[in-house]
TORPA-4810 file (N, C-alpha, C, O; in nm, 3 decimals):
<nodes>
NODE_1_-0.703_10.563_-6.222_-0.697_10.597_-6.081_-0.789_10.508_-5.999_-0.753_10.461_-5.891_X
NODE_2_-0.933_10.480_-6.062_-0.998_10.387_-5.949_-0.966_10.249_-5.972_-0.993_10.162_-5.890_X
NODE_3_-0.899_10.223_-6.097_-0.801_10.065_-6.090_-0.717_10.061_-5.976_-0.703_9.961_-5.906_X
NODE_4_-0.664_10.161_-5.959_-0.527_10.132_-5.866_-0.599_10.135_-5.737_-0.521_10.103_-5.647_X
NODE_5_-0.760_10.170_-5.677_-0.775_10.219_-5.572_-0.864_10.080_-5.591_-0.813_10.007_-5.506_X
NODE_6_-0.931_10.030_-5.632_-0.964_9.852_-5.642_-0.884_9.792_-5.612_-0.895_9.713_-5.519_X
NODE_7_-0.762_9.810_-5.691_-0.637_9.674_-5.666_-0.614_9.685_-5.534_-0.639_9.584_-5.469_X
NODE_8_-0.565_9.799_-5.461_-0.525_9.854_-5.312_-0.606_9.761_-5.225_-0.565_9.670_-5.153_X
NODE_9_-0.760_9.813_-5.254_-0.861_9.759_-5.162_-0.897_9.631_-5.160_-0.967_9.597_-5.065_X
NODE_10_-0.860_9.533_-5.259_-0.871_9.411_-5.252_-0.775_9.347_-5.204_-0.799_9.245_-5.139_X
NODE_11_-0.635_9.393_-5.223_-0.494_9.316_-5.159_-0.579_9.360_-4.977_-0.584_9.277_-4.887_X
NODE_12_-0.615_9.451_-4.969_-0.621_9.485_-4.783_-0.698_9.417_-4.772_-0.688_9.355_-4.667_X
NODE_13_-0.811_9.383_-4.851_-0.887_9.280_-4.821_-0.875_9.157_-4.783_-0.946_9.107_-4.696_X
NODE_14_-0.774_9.089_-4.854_-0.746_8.950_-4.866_-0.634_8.933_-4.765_-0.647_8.842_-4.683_X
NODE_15_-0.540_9.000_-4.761_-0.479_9.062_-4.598_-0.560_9.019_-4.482_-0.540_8.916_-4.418_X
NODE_16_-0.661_9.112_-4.460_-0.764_9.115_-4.337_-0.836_8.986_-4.333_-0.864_8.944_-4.221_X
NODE_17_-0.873_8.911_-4.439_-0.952_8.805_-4.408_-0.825_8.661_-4.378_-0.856_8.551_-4.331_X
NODE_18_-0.726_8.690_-4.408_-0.589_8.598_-4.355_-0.575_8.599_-4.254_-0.566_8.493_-4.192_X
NODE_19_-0.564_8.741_-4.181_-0.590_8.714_-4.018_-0.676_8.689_-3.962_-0.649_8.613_-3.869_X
NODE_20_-0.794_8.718_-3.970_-0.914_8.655_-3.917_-0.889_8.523_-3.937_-0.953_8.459_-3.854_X
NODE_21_-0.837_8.464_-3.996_-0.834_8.315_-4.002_-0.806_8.243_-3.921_-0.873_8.144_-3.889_X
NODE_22_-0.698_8.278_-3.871_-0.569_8.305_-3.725_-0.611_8.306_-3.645_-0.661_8.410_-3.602_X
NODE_23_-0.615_8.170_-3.568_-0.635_8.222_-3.401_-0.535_8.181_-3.310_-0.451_8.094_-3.333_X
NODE_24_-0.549_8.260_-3.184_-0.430_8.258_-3.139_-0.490_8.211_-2.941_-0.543_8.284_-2.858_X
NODE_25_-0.451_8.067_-2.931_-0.532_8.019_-2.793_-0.445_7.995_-2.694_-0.330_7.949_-2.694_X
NODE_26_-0.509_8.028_-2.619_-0.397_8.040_-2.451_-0.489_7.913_-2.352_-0.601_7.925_-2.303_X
NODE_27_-0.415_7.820_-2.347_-0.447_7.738_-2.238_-0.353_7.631_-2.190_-0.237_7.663_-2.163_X
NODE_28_-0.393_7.504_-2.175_-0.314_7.405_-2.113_-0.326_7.279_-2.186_-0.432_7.220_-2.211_X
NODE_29_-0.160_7.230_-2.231_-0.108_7.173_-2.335_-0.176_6.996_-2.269_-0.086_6.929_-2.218_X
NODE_30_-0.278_6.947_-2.270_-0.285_6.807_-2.181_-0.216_6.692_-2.236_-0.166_6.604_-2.166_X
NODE_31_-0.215_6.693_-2.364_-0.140_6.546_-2.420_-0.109_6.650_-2.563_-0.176_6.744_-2.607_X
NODE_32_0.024_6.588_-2.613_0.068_6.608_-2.739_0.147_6.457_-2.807_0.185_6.354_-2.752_X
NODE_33_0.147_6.493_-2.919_0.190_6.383_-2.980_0.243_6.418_-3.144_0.180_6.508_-3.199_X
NODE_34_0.363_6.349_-3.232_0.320_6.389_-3.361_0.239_6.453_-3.446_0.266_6.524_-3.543_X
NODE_35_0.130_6.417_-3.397_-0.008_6.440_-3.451_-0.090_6.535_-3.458_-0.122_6.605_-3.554_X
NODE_36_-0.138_6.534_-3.303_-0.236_6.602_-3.258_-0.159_6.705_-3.180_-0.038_6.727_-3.178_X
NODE_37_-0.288_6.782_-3.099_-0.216_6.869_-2.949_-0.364_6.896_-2.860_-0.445_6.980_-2.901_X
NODE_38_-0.390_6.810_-2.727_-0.506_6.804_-2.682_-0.466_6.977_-2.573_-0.365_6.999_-2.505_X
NODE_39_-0.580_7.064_-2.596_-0.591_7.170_-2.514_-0.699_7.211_-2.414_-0.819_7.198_-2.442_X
NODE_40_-0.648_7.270_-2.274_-0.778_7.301_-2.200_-0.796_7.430_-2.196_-0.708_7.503_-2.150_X
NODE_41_-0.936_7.490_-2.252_-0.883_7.659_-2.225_-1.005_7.679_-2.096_-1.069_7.587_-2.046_X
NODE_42_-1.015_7.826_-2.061_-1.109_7.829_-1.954_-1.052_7.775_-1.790_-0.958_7.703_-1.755_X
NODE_43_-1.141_7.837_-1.729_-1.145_7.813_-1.601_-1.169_7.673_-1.547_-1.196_7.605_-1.647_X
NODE_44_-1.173_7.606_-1.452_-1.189_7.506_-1.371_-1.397_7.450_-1.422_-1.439_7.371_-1.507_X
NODE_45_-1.467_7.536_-1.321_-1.592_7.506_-1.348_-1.613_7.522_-1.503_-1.711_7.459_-1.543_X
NODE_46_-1.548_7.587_-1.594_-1.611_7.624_-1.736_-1.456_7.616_-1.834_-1.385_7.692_-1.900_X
NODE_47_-1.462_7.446_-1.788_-1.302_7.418_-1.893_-1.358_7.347_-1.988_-1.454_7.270_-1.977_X
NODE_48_-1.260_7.391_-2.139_-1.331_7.294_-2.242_-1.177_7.268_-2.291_-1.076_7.332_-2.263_X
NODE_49_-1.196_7.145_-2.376_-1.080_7.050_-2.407_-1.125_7.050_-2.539_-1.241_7.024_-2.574_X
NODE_50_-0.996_7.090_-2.640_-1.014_7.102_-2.774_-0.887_7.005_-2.825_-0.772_7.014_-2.782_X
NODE_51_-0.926_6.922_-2.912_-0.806_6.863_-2.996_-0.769_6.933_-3.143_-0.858_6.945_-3.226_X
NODE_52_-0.669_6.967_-3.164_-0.635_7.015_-3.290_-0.487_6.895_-3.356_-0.399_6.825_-3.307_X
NODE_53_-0.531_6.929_-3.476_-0.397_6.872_-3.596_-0.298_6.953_-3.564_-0.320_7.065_-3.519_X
NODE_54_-0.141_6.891_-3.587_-0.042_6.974_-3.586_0.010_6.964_-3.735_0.041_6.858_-3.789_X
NODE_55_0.017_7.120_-3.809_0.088_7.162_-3.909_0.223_7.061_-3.891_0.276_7.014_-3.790_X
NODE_56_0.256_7.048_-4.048_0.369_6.948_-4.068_0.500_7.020_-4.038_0.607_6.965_-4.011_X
NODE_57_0.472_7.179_-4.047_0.590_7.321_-4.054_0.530_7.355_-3.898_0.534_7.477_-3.888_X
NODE_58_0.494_7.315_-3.814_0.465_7.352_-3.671_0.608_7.418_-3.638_0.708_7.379_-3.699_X
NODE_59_0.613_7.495_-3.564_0.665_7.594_-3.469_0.683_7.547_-3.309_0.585_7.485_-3.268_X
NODE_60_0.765_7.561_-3.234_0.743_7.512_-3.091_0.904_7.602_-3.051_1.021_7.587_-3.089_X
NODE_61_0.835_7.696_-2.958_0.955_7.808_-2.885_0.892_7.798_-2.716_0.812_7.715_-2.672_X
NODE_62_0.965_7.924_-2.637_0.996_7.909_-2.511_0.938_8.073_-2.454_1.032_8.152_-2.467_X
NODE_63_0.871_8.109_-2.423_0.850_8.248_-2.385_0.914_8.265_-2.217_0.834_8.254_-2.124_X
NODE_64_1.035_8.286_-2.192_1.049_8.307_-2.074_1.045_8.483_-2.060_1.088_8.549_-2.155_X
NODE_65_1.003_8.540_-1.960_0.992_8.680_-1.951_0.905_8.710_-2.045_0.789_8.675_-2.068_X
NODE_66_1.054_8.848_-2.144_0.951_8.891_-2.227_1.041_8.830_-2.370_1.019_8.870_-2.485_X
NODE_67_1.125_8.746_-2.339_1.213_8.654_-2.457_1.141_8.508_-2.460_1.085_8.435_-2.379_X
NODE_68_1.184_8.507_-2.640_1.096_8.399_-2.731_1.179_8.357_-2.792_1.225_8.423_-2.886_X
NODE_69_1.231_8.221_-2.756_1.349_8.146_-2.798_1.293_8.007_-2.856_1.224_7.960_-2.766_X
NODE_70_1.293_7.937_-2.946_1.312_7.821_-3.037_1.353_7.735_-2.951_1.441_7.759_-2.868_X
NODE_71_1.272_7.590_-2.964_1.319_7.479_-2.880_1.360_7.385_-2.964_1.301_7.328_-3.055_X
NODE_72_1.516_7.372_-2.906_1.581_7.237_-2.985_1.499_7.112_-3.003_1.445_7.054_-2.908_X
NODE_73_1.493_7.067_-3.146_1.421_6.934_-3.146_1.263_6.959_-3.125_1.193_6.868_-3.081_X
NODE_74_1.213_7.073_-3.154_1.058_7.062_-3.174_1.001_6.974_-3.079_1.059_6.956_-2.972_X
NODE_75_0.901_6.920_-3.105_0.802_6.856_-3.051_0.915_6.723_-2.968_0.860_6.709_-2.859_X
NODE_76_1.004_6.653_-2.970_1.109_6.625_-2.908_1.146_6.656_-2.775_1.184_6.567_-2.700_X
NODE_77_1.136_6.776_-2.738_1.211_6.867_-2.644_1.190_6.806_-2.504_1.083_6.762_-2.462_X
NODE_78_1.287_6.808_-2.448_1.213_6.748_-2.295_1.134_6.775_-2.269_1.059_6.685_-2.231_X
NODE_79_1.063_6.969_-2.262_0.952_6.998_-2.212_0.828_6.913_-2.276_0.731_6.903_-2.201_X
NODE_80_0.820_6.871_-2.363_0.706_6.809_-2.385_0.686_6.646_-2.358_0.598_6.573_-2.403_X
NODE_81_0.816_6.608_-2.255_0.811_6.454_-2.247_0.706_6.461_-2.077_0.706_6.560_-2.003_X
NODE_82_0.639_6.352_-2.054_0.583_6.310_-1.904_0.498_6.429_-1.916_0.523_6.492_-1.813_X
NODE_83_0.411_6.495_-1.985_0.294_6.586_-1.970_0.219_6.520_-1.835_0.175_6.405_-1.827_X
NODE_84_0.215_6.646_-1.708_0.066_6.610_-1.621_-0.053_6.616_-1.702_-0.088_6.718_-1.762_X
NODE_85_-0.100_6.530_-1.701_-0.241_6.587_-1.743_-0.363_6.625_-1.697_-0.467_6.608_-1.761_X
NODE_86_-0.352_6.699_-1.544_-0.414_6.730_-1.502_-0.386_6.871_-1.477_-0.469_6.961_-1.461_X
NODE_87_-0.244_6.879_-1.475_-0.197_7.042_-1.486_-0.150_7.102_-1.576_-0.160_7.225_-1.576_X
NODE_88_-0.078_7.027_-1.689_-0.083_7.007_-1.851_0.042_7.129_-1.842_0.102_7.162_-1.739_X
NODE_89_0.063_7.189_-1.987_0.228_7.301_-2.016_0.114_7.432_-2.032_0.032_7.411_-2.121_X
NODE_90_0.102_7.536_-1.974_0.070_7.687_-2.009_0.143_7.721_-2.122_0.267_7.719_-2.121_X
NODE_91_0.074_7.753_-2.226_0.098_7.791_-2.371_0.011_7.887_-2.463_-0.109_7.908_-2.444_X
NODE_92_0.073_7.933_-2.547_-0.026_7.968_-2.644_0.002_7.908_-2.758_0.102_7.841_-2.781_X
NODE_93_-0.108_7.939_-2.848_-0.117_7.819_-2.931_-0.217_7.922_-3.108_-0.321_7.981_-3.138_X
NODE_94_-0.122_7.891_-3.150_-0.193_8.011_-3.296_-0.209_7.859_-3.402_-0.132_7.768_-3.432_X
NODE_95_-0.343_7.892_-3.434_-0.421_7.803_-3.527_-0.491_7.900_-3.662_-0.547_8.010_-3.672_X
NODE_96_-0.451_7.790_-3.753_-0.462_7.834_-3.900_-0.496_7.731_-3.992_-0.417_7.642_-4.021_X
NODE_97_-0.637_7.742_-4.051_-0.709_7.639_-4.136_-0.721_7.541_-4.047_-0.708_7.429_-4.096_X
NODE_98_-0.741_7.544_-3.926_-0.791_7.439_-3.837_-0.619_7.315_-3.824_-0.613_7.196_-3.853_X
NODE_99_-0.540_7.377_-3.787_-0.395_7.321_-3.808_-0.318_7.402_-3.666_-0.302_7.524_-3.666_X
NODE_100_-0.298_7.362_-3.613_-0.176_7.385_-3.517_-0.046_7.453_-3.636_-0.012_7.375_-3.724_X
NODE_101_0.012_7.574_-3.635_0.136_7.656_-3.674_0.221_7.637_-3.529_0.295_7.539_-3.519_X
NODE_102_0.215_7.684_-3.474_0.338_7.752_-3.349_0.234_7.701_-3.202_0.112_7.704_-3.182_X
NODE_103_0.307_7.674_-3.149_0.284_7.626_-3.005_0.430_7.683_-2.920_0.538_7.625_-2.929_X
NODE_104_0.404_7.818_-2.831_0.454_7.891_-2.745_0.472_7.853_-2.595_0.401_7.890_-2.501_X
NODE_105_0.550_7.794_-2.593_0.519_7.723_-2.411_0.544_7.873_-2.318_0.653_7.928_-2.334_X
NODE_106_0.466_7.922_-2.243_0.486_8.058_-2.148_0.497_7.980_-2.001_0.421_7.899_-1.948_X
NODE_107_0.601_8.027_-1.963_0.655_7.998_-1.807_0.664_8.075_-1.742_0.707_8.179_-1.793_X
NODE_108_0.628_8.081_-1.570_0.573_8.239_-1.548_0.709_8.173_-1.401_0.763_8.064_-1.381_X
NODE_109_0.714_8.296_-1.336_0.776_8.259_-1.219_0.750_8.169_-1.149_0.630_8.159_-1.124_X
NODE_110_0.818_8.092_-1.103_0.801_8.008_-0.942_0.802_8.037_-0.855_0.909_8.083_-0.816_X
NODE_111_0.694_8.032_-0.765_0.666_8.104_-0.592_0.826_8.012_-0.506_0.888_7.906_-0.499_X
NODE_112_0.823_8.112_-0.471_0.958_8.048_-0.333_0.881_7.983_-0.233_0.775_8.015_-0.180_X
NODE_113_0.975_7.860_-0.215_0.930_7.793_-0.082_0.941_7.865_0.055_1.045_7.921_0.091_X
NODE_114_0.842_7.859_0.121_0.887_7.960_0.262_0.896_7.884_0.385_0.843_7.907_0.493_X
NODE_115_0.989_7.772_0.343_0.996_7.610_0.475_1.147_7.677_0.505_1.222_7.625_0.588_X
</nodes>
């Protein structure tokens, strides 16, 4: 009985420390490439710019609303051609072993012109 309640507690263990591993970052996509994926997270006065590796099995979808759709051609996709890089793609971005997995582009409404 306390075998089976060891085994239990070590699988939840090794579980829990898998996600902690996982992070999951919301900012602005400034340059991407094969390679890499340069990010800004934070505010204006208190922005920091992180470069990460992109996983070889990377992920790259579309969050419009509250739907999460797959982008043809991955890293390819138009959305990621002519990056501003001063206003960069709003995304989230889940990192694992210091590796880019999935890169989520989130698109929020567009204000109407009132001309």
């Amino acid at each position: 009985m306390t075998l089976r309640k060891m085994v239990c507690a070590c699988a939840i263990l090794a579980l829990s420390i898998g996600f902690a591993l996982a992070d999951e970052i919301t900012g602005r996509i400034t340059k991407i490439d094969d390679k890499k994926v340069t990010v800004v997270t934070g505010k204006k006065g208190d922005a920091k710019t992180t470069e990460y590796d992109l996983a070889k099995d990377c992920k790259f979808a579309k969050m419009e609303k509250k739907t999460k759709t797959d982008l043809p051609d991955g890293l390819k996709n138009e959305a990621f051609k002519d990056i501003d890089a001063k206003k960069g793609l709003f995304a989230s971005i889940n990192v694992a072993d210091g590796k880019v997995t999935e890169v989520v582009l989130i698109t929020g409404k567009k204000k109407k012109d009132n001309n």
